[in-house]
C-alpha positions as CSV (number, residue, x, y, z in Angstrom):
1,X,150.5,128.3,17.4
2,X,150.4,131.2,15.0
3,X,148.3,133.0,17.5
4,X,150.8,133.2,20.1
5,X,153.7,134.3,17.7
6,X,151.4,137.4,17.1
7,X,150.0,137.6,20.8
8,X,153.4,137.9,22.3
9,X,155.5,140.0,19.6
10,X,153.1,142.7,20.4
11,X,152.9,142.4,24.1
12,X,155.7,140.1,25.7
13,X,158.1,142.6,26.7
14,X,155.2,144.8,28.4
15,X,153.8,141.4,30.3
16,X,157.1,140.1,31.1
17,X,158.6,143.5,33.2
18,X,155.4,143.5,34.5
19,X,155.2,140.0,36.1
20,X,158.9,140.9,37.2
21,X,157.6,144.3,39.2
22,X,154.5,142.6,40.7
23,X,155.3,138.8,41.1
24,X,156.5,138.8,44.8
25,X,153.3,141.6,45.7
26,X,150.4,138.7,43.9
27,X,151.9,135.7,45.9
28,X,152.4,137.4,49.0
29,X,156.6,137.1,48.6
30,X,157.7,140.1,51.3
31,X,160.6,140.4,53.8
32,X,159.5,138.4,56.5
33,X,159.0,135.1,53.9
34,X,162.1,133.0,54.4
35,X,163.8,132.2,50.8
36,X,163.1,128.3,51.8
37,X,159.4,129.1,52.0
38,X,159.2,130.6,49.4
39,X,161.0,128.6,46.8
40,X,158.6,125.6,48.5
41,X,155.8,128.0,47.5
42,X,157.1,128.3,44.0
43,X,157.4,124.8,43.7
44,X,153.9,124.1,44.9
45,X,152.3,126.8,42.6
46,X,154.0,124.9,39.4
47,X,153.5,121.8,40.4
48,X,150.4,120.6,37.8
49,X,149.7,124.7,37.1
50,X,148.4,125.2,40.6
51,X,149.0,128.5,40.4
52,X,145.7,128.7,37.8
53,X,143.7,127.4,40.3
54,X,141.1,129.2,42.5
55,X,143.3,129.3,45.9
56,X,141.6,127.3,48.1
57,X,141.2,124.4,44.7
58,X,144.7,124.2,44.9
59,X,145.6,121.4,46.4
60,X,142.9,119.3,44.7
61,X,144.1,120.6,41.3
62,X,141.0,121.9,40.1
63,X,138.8,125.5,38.9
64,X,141.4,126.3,36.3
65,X,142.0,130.2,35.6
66,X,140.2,131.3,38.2
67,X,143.3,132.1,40.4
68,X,142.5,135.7,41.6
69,X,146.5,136.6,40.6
70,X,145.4,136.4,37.3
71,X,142.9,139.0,37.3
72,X,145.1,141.1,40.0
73,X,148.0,141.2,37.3
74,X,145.7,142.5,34.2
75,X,144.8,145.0,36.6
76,X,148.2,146.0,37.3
77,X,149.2,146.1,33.9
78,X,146.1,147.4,31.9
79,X,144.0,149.6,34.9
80,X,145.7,150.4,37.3
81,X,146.4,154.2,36.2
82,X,144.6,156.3,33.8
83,X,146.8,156.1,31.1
84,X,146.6,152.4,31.1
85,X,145.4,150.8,28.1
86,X,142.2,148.9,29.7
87,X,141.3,152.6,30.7
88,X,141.8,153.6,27.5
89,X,139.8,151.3,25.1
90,X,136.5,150.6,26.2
91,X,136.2,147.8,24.5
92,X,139.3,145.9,26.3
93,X,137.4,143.9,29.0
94,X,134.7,142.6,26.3
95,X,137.8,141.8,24.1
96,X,139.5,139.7,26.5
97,X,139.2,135.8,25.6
98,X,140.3,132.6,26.3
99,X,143.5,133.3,24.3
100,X,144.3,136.3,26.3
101,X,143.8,134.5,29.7
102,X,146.1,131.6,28.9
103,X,148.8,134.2,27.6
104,X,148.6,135.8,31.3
105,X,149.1,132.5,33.0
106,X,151.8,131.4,30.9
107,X,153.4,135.0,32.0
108,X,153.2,134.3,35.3
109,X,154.7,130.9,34.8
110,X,157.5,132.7,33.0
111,X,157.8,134.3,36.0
112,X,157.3,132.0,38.7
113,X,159.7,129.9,37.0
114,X,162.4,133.0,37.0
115,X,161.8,133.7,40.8
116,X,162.4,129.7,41.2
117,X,166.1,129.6,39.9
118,X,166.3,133.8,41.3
119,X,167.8,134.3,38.0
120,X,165.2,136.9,36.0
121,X,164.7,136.1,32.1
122,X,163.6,138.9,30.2
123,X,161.1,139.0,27.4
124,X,163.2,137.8,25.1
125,X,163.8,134.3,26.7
126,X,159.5,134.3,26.7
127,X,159.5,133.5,23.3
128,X,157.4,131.1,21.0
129,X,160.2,128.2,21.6
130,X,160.5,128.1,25.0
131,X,157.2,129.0,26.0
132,X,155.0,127.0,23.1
133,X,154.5,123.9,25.1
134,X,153.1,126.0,28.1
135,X,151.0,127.8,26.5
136,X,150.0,125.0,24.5
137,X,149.3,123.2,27.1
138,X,146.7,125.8,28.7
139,X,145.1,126.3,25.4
140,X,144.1,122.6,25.8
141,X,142.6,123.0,29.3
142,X,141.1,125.6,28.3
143,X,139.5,124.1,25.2
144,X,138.4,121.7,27.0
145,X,136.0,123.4,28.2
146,X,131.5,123.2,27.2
147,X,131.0,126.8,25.5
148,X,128.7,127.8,28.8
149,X,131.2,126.7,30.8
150,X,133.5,129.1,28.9
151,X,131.4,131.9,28.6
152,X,130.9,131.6,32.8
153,X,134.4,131.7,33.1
154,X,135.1,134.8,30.9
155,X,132.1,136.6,32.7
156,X,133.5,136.1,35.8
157,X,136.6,136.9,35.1
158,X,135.4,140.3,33.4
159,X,133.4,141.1,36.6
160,X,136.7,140.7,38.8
161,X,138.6,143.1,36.8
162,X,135.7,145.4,37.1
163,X,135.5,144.8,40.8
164,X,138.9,145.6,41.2
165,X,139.0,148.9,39.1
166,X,135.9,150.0,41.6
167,X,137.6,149.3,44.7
168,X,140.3,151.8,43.6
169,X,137.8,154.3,42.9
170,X,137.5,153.9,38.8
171,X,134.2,153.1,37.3
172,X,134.4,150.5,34.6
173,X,131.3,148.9,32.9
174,X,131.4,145.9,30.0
175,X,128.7,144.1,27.6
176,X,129.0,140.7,27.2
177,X,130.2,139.9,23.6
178,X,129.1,136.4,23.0
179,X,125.7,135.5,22.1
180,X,123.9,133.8,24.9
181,X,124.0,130.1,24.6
182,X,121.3,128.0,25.6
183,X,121.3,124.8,27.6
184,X,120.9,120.9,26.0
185,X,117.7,120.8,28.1
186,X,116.5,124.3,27.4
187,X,116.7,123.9,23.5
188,X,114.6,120.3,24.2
189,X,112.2,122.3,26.3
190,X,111.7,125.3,23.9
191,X,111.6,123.0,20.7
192,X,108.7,120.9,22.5
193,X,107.3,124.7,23.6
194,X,106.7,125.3,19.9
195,X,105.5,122.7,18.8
196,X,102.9,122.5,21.2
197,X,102.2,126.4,20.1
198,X,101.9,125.2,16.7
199,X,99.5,122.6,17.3
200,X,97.4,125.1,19.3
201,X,97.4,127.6,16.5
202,X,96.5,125.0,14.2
203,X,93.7,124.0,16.0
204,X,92.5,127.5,16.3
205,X,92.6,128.3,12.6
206,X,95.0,130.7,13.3
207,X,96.8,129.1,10.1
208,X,94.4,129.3,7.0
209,X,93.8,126.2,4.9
210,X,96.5,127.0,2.2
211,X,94.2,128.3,-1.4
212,X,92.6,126.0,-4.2
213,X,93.9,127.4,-7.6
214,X,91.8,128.6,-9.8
215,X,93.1,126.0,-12.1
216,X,92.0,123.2,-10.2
């Protein structure tokens, strides 16, 4: 877990007043929700890390980290003004990886959890004890993941921050880091490709009979 020690001494303080500011605007929390809806809400998001899920997955419990809060709140924390560091480094949307995404999520836990008990913990109660097993936890889920699977994931995640910096008038473009990985049945198919290419150059002498030495 040495990874999240260094993750969140450099940015747990700055994710942690942020989920506070935006938590009740990314799960529609506003004056007309009554505070029994919306601690049932809560309650349902947590259960099983629903809140992860793609909205209407929800209930079934499944396409993990694709919950559009996720990419809303990088937004709000990293784009959404031009001082902002995503706006600043260019490279920041083809830096973002799995560890990066399961820190966000394990934020908004923090603060789901927070706006549960309507007592607010700072950053300093999201520390490497008390949220380890959390984040743990999604580093799993995510791990268990196929590499293509992964690489999907983090493209479309990408293209949702970018989406969402367009629709507020800011042009952001990425290039996809990772090499592009090919299928089981792909690498089957282009191995049996070349060897059939071999045969045929073969057998059109594009491969010369190999020399006699002069020795011999």
């Amino acid at each position: 877990m040495k990874n999240l020690r260094s993750i969140q001494s450099r940015t747990r303080p700055h994710l942690v007043y942020g989920a506070k500011r935006h938590i009740a605007k990314l799960y529609k929390f506003d004056q007309n929700c009554s505070p029994d809806y919306v601690r049932k809400r809560v309650s349902e998001l947590l259960d099983r890390d629903r809140f992860m899920c793609k909205e209407e997955k929800q209930k079934e419990w499944g396409h993990r980290f694709r919950a559009i809060e996720g990419v809303q709140f990088i937004h709000m924390n990293y784009f959404d003004s031009p001082k902002k560091l995503g706006n600043q480094d260019r490279t920041f949307i083809s830096r973002i990886t799995g560890s990066f995404m399961y820190l966000i999520f394990a934020t908004l836990q923090h603060a789901l959890l927070t706006y549960k008990s309507r007592v607010f913990k700072d950053g300093d109660n999201f520390n490497y004890t008390n949220s380890a097993v959390a984040f743990g936890r999604m580093r799993e889920q995510w791990g268990d993941f196929p590499t293509t699977l992964e690489q999907s994931l983090l493209k479309i995640i990408r293209m949702g921050i970018v989406w969402r910096c367009q629709q507020h008038g800011k042009v952001t473009q990425w290039e996809q880091p990772e090499s592009y990985k090919m299928e089981r049945i792909e690498l089957e198919e282009y191995t049996d490709e070349l060897a059939a290419d071999i045969k045929d150059a073969e057998d059109a002498s594009w491969v010369l009979p190999p020399r006699t030495p002069n020795w011999a």
